[in-house]
N, C-alpha and C positions, 0 to 999 in steps of 0.2 A: 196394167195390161195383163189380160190374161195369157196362161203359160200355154204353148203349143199343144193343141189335142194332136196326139201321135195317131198315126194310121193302123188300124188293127188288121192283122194277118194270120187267118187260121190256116193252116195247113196241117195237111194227113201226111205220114212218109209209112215206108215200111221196114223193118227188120227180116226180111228174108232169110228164113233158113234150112239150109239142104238136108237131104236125108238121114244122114250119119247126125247134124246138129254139129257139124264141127266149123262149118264154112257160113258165111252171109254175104250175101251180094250189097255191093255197092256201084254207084252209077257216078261217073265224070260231069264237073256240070260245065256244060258248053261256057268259051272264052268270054263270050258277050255278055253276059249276065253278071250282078253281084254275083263275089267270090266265083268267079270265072276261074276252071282250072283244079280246085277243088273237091274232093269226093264227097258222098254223101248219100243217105237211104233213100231212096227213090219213094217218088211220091209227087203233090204240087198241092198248089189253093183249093178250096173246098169252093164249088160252085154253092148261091143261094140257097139255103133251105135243105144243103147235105148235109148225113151226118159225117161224123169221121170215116165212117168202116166203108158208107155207098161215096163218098169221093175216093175213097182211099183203089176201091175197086175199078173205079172209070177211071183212074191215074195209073192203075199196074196195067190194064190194057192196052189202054192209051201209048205206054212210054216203054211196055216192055212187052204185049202180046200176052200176058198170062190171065188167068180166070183163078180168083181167091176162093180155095176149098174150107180152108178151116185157119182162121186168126184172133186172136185174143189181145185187149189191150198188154202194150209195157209199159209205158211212160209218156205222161206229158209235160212238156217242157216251153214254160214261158222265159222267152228273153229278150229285151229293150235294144236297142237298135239306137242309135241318135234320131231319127225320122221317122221309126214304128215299134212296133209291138206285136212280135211272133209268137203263136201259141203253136207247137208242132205235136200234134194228136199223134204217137206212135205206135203201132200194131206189127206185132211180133203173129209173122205166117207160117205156119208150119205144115201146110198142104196146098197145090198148088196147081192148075191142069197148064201145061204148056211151057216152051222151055224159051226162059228169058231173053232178048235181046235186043240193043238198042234201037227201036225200031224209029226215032227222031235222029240218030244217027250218035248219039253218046255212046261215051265206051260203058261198059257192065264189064265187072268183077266179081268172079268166088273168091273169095278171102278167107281163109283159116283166122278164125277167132281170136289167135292167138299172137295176130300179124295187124289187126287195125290199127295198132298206135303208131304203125310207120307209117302209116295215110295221113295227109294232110286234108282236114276237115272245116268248114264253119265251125266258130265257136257255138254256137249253139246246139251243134250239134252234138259235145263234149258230152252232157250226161247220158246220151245214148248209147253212145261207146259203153260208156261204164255197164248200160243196162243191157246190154246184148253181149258181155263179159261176165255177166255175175249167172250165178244160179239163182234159182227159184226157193229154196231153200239154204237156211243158217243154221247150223248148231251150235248152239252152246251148251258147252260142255257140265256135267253136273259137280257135285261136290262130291267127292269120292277121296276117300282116307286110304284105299286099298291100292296098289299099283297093279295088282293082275285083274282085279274087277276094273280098273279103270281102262286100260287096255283093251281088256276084253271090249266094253261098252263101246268102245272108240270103232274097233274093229267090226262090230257088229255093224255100228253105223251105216261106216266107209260100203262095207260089204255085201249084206242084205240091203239098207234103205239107198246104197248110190249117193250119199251126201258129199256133196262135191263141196261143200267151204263152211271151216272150223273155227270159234273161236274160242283157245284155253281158258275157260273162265275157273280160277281155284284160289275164291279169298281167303281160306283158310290153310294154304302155306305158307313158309316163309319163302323168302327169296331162292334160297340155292336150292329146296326142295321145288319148285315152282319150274325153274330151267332146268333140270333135272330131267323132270314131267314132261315137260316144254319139249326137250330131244329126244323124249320117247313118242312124241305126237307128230311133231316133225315129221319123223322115219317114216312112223305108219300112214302121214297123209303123202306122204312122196311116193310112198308104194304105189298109193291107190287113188293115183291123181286127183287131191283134192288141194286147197288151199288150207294153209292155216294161218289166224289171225291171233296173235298174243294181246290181251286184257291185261291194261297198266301203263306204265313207265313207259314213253316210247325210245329209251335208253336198252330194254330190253333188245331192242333187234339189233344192238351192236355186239349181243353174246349169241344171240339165235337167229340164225339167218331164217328166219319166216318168212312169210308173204306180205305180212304187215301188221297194225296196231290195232286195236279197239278200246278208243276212249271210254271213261266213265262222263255223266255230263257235268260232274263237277269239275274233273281233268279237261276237259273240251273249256267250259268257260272262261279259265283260268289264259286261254293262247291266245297271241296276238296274231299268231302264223302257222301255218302247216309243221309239224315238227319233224315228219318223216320224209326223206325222198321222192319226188313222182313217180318211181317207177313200184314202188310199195303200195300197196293199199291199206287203207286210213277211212275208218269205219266211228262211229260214235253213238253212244244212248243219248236219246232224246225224249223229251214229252212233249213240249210247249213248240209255240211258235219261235219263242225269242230264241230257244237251241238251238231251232232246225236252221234259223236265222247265223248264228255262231256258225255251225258247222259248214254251211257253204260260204264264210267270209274267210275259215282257214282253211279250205281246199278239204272238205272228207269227199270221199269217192262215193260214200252210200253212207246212210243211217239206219238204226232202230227206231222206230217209235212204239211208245207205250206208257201204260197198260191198254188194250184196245180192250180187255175183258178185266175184270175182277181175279184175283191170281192168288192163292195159297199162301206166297210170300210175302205180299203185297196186300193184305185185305183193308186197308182202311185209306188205300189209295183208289180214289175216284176212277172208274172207268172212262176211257174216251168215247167208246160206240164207234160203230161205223160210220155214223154221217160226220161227227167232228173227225174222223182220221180223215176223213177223203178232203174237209175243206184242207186240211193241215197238209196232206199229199199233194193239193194240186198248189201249190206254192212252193214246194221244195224245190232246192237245187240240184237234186241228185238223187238217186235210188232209195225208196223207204221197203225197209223188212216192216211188217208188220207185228209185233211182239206183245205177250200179255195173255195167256189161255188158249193160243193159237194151236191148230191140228192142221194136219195134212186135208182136213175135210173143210179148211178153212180157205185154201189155197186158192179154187179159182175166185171166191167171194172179194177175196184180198187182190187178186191181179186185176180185177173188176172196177174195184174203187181205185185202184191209181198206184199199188203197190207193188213192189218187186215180187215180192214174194210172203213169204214167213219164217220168222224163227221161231224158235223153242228149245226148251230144253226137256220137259218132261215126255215129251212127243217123241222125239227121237234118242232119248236116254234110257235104253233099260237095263 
C-alpha cells in the first residue's frame, strides 16, 4: 500500500516591524482553529497562482487593514505535520500605510523583540522567532596578536558599522589568553548592545557568561544533543546538507553556510554559488548566515535567496 500523500499548505505570514525596529506585532489565533489560542505572525493560505508577497498583501488587509510599502524576504520554513506539509513563505515589512488591527476580531500585539519567547507559539513557527531575533549581519572576528588593535577593531565594528552579533573567532591562542580576550569582548559588546557568540568548547560559557557558542562542523558532528542551554544561543559552520541536517537534529538557533565564493583562506575549496546555497537554504531548520567572500553589497542578494543575512570577517574587520 502506498504511504499517505500528505496535504501541502503554502502560506505567507509576516514579521512586522515598528519604527524604532524594536517591537513586531503578532496576532492570537482564534480558539476554533488548530493551535487555537496561540500566537503567531499574521498572514493565511496563498490563493491559486499567488505569489508569497501578492497573498501575503491581500492577508495584511484582509486581517489587519494595513497596505505593504516595503518588505523583503526572511525565512522559509518547511514543517510536516502528521496530515500535511507547511511551507510558511515569511516576509519581514519594514514600511507600512495604516495602523493595524484586528479587524476579524483577533487580538494584535507590539512586542518588544526581546519579549517573544514568553509567547506561546506553533511549533513551526519556532525558526521565525529565531529569525526576527537575529541581525542581519555576523562578525567574525579576525586573527589579531595585538590586544589594543584588537579592541580597537572590535570597537570600530560595534561603533561605525552597528554590528549587533559577535563571534570571538582566535585559533591561534591558547585557552586563558582566549578568556582573557573573551572578557575584554564581552564588556565592549554589552556596552554597545550587541551579542557575543564564543567559537569552541561549549564548556567555555561556564567561565564567560556570553550569549552563546559557535560550533566548528567538526564539533557539531561529533553531538548527539544540544550542549548549551535554551536560553543561549547555539550557532554552527556548515557546508553540506548532511551538517545543516546535524545542526537542526541538536537544536542550533542558526548557521553558517559556506564557501558561497572562493575565499583567500580557503582557495582549493569548491565554491557553493548562489543557486546551490538557496536549494541548501530552503531546507534548513533554522537561520543561514551566508559566509565565504561575502560584502555588505552582498546582503540583499543573500536575503533574497533564503538567507539571514551575512557574515564575514574581512568585511567588517579593519
Amino acid at each position: 500500500m502506498n504511504a499517505m500523500v500528505k496535504r501541502r499548505v503554502h502560506v505567507a505570514a509576516a514579521a512586522i516591524i515598528n519604527e524604532d525596529g524594536r517591537k513586531v506585532l503578532i496576532a492570537r489565533r482564534p480558539s476554533n482553529v488548530d493551535h487555537g489560542g496561540l500566537w503567531e505572525f499574521p498572514g493565511g493560505k496563498l490563493a491559486p497562482y499567488e505569489t508569497g508577497l501578492e497573498g501575503l498583501k491581500r492577508e495584511l488587509h484582509e486581517e489587519l487593514g494595513v497596505e505593504i510599502q516595503r518588505a523583503q524576504p526572511l525565512i522559509r520554513v518547511h514543517h510536516e505535520y502528521p496530515e500535511k506539509h507547511i511551507l510558511l513563505d515569511v516576509w519581514q515589512v519594514h514600511a507600512f500605510a495604516g495602523e493595524p488591527f484586528g479587524r476579524e476580531g483577533q487580538a494584535v500585539r507590539w512586542v518588544p523583540m526581546d519579549e517573544l519567547a514568553g509567547y506561546p507559539f506553533p511549533a513551526a513557527n519556532l525558526p521565525i522567532l529565531r529569525a526576527v531575533m537575529l541581525p542581519t549581519e555576523y562578525l567574525i572576528t579576525g586573527e589579531e596578536d595585538d590586544e589594543a588593535r584588537f579592541e580597537a577593531s572590535l570597537t570600530r565594528a560595534l561603533v561605525e558599522d552597528g554590528v549587533r552579533m559577535v563571534q570571538l573567532r582566535a585559533k591561534l591562542l591558547d585557552e586563558g589568553a582566549y578568556l582573557a580576550r573573551a572578557e575584554r569582548a564581552l564588556a565592549l559588546c554589552r556596552e554597545h548592545g550587541a551579542r557575543l557568540l564564543l567559537n569552541g568548547d561549549p564548556e567555555r560559557l561556564e567561565r564567560i557568561d556570553a550569549d552563546g557558542i559557535h560550533l566548528t562542523s567538526e564539533r557539531l558532528m561529533k553531538l548527539e544533543r544540544r550542549p548549551i542551554a535554551e536560553e543561549k544561543w547555539l550557532s554552527a559552520s556548515t557546508h553540506d546538507s548532511r551538517q545543516l541536517a546535524q545542526a537542526g537534529l541538536i537544536g542550533c538557533d542558526f548557521v553558517t553556510l559556506s564557501p558561497l565564493r572562493t575565499t583567500p583562506s580557503h582557495p582549493e575549496v569548491a565554491p557553493l554559488g548562489w543557486h546551490d546555497f538557496q536549494q541548501l537554504v530552503e531546507r534548513a531548520a533554522m537561520p543561514v548566515f551566508a559566509l565565504g567572500g561575502m560584502t555588505r553589497f552582498d546582503a540583499n542578494h543573500a536575503r533574497a535567496v533564503g538567507a539571514q543575512g551575512i557574515a564575514s570577517i574581512r568585511d567588517f574587520w579593519k
